[in-house]
C-alpha positions as CSV (number, residue, x, y, z in Angstrom):
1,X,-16.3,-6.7,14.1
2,X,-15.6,-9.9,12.2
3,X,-13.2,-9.8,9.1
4,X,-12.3,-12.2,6.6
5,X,-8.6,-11.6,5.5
6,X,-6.8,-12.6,2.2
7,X,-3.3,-12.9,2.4
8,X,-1.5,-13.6,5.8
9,X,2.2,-12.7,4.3
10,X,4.1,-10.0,7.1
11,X,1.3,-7.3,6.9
12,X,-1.3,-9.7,8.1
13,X,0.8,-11.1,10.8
14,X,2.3,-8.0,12.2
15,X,-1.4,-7.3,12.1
16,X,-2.6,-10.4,13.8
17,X,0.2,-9.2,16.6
18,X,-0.6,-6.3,17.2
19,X,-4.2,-7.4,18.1
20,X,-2.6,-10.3,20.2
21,X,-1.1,-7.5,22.5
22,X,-3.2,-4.7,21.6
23,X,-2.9,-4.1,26.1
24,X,0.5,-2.6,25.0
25,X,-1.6,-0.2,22.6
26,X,-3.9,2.4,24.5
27,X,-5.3,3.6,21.8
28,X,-6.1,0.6,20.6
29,X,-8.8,-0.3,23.8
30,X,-11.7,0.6,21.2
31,X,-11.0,-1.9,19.0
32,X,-13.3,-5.3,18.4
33,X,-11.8,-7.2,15.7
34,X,-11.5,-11.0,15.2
35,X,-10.4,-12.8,12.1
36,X,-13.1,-15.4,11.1
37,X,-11.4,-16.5,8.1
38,X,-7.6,-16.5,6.8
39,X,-7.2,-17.1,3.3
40,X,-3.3,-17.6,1.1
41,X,-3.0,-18.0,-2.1
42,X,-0.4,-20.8,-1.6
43,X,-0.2,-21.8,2.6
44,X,-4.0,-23.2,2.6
45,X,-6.9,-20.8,4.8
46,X,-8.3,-21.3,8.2
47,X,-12.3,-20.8,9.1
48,X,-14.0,-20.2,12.5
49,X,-17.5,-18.5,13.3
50,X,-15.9,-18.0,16.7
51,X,-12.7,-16.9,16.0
52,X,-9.4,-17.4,14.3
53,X,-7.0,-18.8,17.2
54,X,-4.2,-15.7,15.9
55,X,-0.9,-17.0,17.9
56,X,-1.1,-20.7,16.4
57,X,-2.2,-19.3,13.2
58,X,1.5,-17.3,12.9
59,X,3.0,-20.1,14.7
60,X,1.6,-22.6,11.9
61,X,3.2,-19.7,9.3
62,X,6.1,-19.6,10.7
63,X,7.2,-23.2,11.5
64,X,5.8,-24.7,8.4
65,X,5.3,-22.3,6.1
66,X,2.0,-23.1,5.9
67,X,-1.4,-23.5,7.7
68,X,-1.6,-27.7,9.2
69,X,-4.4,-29.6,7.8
70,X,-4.2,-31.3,11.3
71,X,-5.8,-27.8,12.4
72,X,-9.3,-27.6,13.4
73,X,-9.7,-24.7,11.7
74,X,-8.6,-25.4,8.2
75,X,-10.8,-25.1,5.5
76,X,-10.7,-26.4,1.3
77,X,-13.5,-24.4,1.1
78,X,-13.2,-22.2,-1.9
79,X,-12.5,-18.6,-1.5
80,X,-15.2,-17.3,-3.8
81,X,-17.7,-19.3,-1.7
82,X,-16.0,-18.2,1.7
83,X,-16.4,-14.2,0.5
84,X,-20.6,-15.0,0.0
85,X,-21.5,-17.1,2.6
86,X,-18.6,-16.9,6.0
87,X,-20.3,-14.4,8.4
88,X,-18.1,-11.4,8.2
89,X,-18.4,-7.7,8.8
90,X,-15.4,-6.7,7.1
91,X,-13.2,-7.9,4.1
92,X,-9.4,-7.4,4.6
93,X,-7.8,-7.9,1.3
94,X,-4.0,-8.2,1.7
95,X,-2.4,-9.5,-1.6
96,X,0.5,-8.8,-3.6
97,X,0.3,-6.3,-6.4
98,X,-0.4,-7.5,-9.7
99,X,0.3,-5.3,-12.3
100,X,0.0,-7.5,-15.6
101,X,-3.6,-9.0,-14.3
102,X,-4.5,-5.3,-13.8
103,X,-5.3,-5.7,-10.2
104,X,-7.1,-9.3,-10.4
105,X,-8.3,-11.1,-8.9
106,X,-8.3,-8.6,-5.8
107,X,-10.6,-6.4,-7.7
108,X,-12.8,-9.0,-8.4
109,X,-12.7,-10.1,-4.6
110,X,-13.4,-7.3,-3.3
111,X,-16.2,-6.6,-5.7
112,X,-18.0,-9.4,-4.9
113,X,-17.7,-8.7,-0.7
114,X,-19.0,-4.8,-1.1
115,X,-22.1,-6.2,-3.3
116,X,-22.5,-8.4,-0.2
117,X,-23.1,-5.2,1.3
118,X,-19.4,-6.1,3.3
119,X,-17.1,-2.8,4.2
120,X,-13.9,-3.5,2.7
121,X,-10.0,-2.5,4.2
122,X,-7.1,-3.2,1.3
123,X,-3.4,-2.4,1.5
124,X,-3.3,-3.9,-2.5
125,X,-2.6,-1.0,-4.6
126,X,-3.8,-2.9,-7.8
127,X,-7.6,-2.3,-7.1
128,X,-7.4,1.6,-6.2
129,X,-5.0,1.8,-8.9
130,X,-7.1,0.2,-11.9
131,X,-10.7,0.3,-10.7
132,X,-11.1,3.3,-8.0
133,X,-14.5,4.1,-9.5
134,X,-16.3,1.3,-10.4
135,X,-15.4,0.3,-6.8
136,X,-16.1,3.6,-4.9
137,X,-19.6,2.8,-7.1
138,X,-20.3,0.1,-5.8
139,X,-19.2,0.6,-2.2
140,X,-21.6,3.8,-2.0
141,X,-24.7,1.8,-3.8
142,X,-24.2,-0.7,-1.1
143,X,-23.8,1.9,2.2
144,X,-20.3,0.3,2.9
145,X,-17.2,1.5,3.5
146,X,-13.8,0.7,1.1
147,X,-10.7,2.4,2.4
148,X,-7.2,2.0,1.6
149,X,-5.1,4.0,3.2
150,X,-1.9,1.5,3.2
151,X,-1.6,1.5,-0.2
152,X,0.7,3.9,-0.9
153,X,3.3,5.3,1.9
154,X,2.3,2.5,4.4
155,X,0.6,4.0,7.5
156,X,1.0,7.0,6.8
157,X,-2.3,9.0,6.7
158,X,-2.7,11.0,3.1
159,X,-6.3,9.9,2.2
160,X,-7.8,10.7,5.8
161,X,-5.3,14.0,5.5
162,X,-6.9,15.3,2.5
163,X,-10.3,13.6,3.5
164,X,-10.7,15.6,6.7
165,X,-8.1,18.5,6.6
166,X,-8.2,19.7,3.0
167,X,-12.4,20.5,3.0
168,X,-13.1,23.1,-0.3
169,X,-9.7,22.8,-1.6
170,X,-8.7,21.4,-5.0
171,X,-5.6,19.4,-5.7
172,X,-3.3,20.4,-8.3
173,X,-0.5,18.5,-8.4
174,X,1.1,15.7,-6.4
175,X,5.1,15.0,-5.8
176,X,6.4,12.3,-4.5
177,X,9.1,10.2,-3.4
178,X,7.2,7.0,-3.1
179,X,9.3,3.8,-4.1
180,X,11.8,3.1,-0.7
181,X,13.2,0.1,-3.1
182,X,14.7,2.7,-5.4
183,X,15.1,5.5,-3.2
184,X,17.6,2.5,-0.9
185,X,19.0,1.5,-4.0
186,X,20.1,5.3,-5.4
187,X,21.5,6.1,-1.9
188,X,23.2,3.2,-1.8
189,X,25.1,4.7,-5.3
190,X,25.1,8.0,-3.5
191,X,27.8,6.3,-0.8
192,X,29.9,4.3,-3.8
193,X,27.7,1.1,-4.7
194,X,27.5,0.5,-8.2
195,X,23.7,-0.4,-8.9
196,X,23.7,-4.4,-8.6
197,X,25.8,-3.8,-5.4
198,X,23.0,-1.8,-4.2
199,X,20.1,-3.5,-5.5
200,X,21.8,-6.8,-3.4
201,X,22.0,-4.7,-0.6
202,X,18.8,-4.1,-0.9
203,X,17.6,-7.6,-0.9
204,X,19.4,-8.4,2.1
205,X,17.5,-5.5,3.8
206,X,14.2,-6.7,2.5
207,X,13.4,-3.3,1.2
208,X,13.2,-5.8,-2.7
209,X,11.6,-8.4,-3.4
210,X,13.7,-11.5,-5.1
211,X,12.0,-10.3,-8.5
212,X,12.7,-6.5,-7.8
213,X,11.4,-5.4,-11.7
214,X,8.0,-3.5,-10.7
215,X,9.9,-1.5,-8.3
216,X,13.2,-0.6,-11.1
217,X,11.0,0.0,-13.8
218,X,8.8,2.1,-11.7
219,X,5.3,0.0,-11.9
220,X,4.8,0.4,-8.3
221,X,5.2,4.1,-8.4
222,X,3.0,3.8,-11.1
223,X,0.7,1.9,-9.5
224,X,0.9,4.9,-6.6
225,X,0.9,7.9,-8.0
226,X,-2.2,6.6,-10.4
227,X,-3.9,5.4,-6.9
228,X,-3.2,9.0,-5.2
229,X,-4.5,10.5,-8.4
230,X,-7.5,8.8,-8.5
231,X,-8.5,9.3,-5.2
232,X,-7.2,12.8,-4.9
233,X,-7.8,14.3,-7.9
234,X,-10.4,12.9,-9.5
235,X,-8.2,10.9,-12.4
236,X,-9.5,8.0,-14.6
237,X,-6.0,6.6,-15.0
238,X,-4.5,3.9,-14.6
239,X,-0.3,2.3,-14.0
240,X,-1.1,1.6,-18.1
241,X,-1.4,5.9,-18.6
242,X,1.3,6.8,-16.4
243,X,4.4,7.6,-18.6
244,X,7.9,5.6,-16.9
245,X,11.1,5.8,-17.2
246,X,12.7,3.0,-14.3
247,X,16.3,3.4,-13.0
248,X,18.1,1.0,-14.4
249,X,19.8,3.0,-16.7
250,X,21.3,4.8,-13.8
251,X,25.2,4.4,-13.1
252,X,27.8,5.5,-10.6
253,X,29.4,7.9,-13.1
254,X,25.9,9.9,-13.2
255,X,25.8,9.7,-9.5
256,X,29.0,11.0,-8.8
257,X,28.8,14.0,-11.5
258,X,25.7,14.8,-9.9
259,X,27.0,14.4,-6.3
260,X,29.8,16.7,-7.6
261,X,27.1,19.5,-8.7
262,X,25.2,19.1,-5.2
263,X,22.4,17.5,-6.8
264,X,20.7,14.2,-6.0
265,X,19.2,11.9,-8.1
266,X,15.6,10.7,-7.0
267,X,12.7,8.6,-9.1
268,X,9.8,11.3,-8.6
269,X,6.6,10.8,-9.1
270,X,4.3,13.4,-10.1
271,X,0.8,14.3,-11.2
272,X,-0.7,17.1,-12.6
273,X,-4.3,18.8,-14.0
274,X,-3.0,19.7,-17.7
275,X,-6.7,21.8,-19.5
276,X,-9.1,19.1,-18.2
277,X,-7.7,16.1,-17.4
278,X,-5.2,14.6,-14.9
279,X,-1.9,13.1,-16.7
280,X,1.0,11.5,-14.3
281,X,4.5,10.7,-14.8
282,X,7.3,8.3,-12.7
283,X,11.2,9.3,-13.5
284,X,14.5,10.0,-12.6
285,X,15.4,13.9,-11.5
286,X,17.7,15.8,-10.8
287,X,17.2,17.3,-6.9
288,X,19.1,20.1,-6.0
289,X,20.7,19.5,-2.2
290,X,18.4,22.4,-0.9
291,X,15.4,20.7,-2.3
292,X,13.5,18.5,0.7
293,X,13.3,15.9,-1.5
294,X,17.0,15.9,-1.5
295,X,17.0,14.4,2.3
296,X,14.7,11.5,2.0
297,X,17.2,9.1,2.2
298,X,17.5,5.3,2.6
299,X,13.5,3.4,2.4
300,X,11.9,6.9,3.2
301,X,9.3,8.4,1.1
302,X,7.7,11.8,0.7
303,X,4.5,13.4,-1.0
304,X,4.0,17.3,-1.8
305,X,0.3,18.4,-2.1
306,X,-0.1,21.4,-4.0
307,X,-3.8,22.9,-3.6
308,X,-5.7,26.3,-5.0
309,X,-6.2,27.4,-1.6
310,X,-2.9,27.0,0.4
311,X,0.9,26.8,0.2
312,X,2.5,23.5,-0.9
313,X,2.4,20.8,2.1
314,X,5.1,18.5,2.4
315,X,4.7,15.1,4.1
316,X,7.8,13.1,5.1
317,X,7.8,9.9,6.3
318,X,11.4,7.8,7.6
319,X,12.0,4.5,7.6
320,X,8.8,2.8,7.5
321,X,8.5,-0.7,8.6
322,X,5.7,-3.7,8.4
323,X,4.2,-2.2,11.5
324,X,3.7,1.1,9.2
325,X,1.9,-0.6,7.0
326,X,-0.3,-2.9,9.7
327,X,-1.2,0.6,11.5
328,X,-2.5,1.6,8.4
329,X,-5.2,-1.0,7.8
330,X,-5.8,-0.9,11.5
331,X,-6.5,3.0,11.1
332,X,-8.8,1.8,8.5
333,X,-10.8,-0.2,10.4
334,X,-11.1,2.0,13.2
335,X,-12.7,4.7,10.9
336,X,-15.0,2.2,9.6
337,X,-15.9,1.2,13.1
338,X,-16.2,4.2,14.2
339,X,-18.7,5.3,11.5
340,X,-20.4,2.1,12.3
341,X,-21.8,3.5,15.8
């Protein structure tokens, strides 16, 4: 299988790794992939029929911080044009979130690849998050494939969980822990920080970006819990219609009352069916220290499905990493592969 990639930031190069040694990986011997196009938004992009050469292309990351025009495998040619006529199986779409261009131009992107008639792997919440049906539309007109499975709790498998394990059941409502930059940062106050303390700490972790403002005032829970309602439950919402409240307001004296009570203080994200629609919130709560969402310490995350068929399930995950995330999209594209045959 041949994919064209966009963005090669630490997803696509943990990716691009892990296919370098996938002999360490077992149950990775089924997979065929080769990159036959690497696009950046800011590094330059690298084109071959044949095959991406993967170790120079991180080595060119890496040591120049950006792809050498001295390559024989650079390209100028545009990325629009790449995505209609680069010979390509699969579109990998790997971007940043952007929240105030409503998902573009990913959306657009990968638009134009499923029209193509191209199956499409994203870990970019943006597009799932702001376009989930016009894209599932257009993916199923087409016969392709769009999956998404990193976008929200990195690897972990939710989608292909409720896909394959939840058959006849109806989702009510959805929990969730799903931010690990504010979860770090209010466990970080639960030992003594003081919230800048922690949000530094944070940053020197890597668990928030240099700009960490989407993550405080809860746009990329937003973004998730809108992307795990549309997909889940059928919403028409978007990171616009979920009602926020950040954390930035927070401060050690709440923390340490609340410590006091044996109660934590966690940024929950929760949708819900209210008469006939699906309506989602992101806030701080109050978590009693029985609770399980009590222990999710640190960058961990957690979701609760609540169905009309069984008892709550509770998925945990702990400390995710960039390989998380990369196992993710790789899950992806084995399904897709898979499906293929």
């Amino acid at each position: 299988m041949k994919a064209l990639v966009i963005g090669f930031g630490h997803v696509g190069q943990k990716i691009a790794e892990i296919i370098i040694e996938k002999r360490k990986y077992p149950g990775l011997a089924s997979l065929d992939l080769s990159f036959t196009g690497v696009y950046t938004k800011t590094r330059g992009a690298l084109t071959d029929h044949s095959g991406i050469e993967l170790p120079d292309a991180i080595q060119q990351i890496r040591n120049e911080g950006h792809f050498s025009r001295n390559s024989k495998q650079y390209t100028d040619q545009p990325l629009q044009e790449a995505i209609d006529t680069l010979d390509y199986d699969l579109l990998l779409e790997l971007s940043t979130l952007s929240i105030t261009n409503r998902g573009e131009p990913a959306t657009s992107y990968i638009k134009q690849a499923l029209k193509r008639r191209k199956h499409v792997v994203t870990a970019n919440k943006g597009p799932v998050a702001f376009a989930y049906d016009e894209l599932s539309t257009i993916a199923g007109n087409n016969n392709v494939q769009l999956r998404f499975e990193s976008t929200v709790m990195d690897g972990t498998p939710l989608f292909s969980l409720a896909e394959n394990a939840l058959k006849g059941a109806t989702i009510t409502r959805l929990t969730g822990i799903l931010n690990s930059t504010t979860n770090y940062i209010l466990s970080q106050m639960g030992k003594g920080k003081d919230f800048n303390e922690a949000l530094m700490h944070a940053q020197d972790e890597g668990f928030a970006e240099a700009d960490p403002m989407h993550d405080i005032e809860g746009w990329d829970s937003a973004a998730k819990i809108a992307v795990l309602a549309n997909v889940l439950m059928q919403a028409k919402i978007n990171p616009n219609n979920v009602k926020k409240v950040g954390i930035s307001g927070i401060n050690q004296h709440q923390i340490k009352n609340l410590l006091k009570s044996d109660k934590r203080l966690k940024l929950i994200c929760t949708a819900w069916r209210e008469k006939n629609q699906v309506v989602a919130r992101v806030q701080p709560e109050e978590v009693p220290v029985s609770d399980a969402f009590a222990t999710v310490e640190e960058s961990g995350a957690c979701l609760k499905i609540e169905t009309d068929l069984m008892n709550p399930i509770l998925i945990l995950q702990d400390s995710p990493t960039v390989k998380d995330t990369a196992y993710g999209v790789l899950n992806d594209i084995l399904s897709i592969q898979q499906n293929m045959c």
